[in-house]
N, C-alpha and C positions, 0 to 999 in steps of 0.2 A: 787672472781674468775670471772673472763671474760670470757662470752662462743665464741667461735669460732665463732659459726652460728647466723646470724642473723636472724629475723624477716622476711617470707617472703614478696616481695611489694606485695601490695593488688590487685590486679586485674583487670585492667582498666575497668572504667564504664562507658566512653560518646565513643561513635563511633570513635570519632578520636582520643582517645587516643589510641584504638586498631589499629587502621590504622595506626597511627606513629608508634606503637610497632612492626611490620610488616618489618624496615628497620633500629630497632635496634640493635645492636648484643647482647650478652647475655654475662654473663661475662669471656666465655671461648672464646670471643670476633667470636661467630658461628651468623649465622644467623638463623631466626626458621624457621622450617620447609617446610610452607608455602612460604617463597621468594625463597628458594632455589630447590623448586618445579620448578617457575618460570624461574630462570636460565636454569636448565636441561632442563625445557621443549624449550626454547628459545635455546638452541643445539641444541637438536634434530633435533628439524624442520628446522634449518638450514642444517644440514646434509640431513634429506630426501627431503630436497627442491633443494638440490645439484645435490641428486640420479635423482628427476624426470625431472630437468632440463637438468641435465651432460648427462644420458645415452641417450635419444635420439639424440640430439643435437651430439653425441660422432658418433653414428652406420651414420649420416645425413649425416656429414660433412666426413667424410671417403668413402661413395660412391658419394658424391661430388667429392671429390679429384681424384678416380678411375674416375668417369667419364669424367672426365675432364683432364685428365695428357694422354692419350691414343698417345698423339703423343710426347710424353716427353722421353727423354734418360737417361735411370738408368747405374749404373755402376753393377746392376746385381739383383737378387729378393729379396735380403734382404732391399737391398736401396731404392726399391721401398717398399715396406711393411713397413719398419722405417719412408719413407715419408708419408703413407698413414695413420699412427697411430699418425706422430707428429698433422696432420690437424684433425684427432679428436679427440684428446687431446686437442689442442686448442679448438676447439668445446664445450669439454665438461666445462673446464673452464670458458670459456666466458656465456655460457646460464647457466650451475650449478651456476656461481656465480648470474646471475639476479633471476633465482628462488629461491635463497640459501637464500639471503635477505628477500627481501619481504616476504616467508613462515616466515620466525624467527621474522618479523619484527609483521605482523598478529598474529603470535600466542601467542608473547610477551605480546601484547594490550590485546590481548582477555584474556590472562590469569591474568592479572593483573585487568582489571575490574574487573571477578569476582570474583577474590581472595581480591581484595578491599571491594567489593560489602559485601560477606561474613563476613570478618572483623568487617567492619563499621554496617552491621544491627546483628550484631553476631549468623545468621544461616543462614544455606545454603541452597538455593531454586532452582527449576530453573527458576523461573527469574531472577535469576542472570548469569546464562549463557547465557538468551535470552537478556539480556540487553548489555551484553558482545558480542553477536553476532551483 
């Protein structure tokens, strides 16, 4: 009789085997824990790098617009409020997306140092955050 289950693999013992284990998938072909830490946190920060950039850049370029349109002919108050919100829309697009990057891009690195960092000496310090910074 053949048993179903195998032998678990032994448990990597040099530094970089753990560190390649890190962007293996497993056999329910997931990743572990730890990368997909990295992903989510690599949203995120693109998402609040959007917030900090979009919403000022949004309120900026909207009383730009009012300032500036003062001797401009609307077809009535909504046309002009629809025009006041397309330019900070654009606004927030345009600077949300320069901050959107860079944050995701920052926090990408930072988090994969020290989740490599961790990995490869297999305990977590925080020198490995300060090394990561």
């Amino acid at each position: 009789q053949g048993s179903q289950f195998s032998r678990p693999a032994p448990p990597p013992e040099t530094g970089w085997e753990r560190l390649r284990e890190l962007w293996q998938r497993d056999e329910r072909q997931r990743y572990p824990e730890e990368t997909t830490n990295i992903f989510k946190a690599a949203f995120t920060a693109g998402i609040a790098g959007w917030l900090y950039g979009g919403l000022p850049a949004f309120h900026q370029a909207r009383k730009a617009f009012i300032a500036g349109s003062h001797g401009e002919l609307f077809q009535n108050r909504a046309d002009a409020v629809q025009s006041a919100h397309r330019a900070g829309l654009r606004g927030f697009i345009r600077y949300g997306w320069r901050w959107s990057w860079r944050v995701a891009v920052f926090v990408t690195i930072f988090n994969m140092v020290s989740t490599g960092l961790a990995a490869y000496r297999n305990k977590t310090t925080i020198g490995n955050f300060a090394s990561a910074g």
